[in-house]
N, C-alpha and C positions, 0 to 999 in steps of 0.2 A: 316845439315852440308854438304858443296858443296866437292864434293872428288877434290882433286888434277888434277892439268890438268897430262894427260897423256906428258911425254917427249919422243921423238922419240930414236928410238934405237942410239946405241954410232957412228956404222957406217951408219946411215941416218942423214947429214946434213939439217937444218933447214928446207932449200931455195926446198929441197926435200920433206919434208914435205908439204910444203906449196901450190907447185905446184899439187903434189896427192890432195890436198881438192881443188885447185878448178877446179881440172879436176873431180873428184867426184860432186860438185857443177853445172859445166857448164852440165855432166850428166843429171842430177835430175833436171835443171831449163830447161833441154832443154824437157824434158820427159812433165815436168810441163806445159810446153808452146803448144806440139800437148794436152794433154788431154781438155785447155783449148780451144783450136780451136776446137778440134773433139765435145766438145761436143755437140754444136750449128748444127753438121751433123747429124742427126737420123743415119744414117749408118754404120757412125765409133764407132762399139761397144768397139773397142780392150781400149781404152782410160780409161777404168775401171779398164784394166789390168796393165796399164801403171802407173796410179794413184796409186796402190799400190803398183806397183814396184821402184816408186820414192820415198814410205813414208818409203820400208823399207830398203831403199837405207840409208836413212836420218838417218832412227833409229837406224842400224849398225853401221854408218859410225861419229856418231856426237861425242861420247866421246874421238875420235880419233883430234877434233878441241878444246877440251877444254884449256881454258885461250887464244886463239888465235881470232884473229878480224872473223875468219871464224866461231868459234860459233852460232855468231847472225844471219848468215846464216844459220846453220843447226836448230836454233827456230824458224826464219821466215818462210823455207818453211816446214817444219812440222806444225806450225799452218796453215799455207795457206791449206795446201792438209786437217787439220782434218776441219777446218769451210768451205771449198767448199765442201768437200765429206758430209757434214749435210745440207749444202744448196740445194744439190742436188737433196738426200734423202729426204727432206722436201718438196719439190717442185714437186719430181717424181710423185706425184698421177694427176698434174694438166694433165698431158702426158696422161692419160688413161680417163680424163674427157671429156678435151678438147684440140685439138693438138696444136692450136694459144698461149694461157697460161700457153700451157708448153714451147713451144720454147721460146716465149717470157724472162720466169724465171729465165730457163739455158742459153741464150740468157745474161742476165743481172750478174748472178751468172760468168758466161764464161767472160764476161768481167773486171769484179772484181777481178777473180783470175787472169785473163791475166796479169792488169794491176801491181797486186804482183810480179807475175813472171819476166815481163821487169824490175819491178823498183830493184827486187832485184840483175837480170843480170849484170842488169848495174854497180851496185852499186860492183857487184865482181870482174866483170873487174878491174873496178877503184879501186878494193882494199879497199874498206871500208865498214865500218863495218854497219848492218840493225840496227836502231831504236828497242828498245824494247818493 
């Protein structure tokens, strides 16, 4: 049984709600968007920290978007960050075989999630809501 969307306090207006998520949002896609670049740099280690500070960004912050179009924002980039961070992980040992076939991997996984990331920026700007 789904709980109840949360309703905002009596003195926070809507249009104030709305704006807090997707300034939360523009956060977390924007956090989303270095770890996907960093990861393709061997150097940028921070992007691991980044990754989990965007997922519990999302996991705090999502029951606070319930029944509202920004929901499907808060499932989109929570599955984005849990299947890149298993792709990653899945992929991590080619890094220690071979250096070509791991860049290569994260390289392909990095543009995967990128391409989540933009399509879901965009789609917040404009105000609409993610595919489920």
């Amino acid at each position: 049984m789904a709980t109840p969307p949360m309703l905002p306090p009596d003195n926070e207006p809507a249009w104030e709600r709305e704006r807090h998520l997707r300034t939360i949002g523009q956060i977390s896609y924007a956090l989303h968007a270095i770890v996907a670049v960093g990861a393709v740099l061997p150097a940028f280690q921070p992007s691991v920290l980044l990754l989990v500070a965007a997922f519990i960004l999302d996991l705090v912050k999502r029951d606070d978007a319930l029944g509202s179009w920004q929901e499907s924002h808060f499932r989109w980039r929570i599955r984005s960050v849990l299947w890149a961070a298993g792709l990653y992980l899945l992929t991590a040992p080619l890094w220690l075989l071979f250096v070509a076939p791991g860049w290569i991997a994260w390289g392909l996984v990095s543009i995967w999630f990128l391409y989540r990331v933009v399509r879901g920026w965009l789609s917040l700007n404009e105000r609409r809501a993610m595919p489920d």
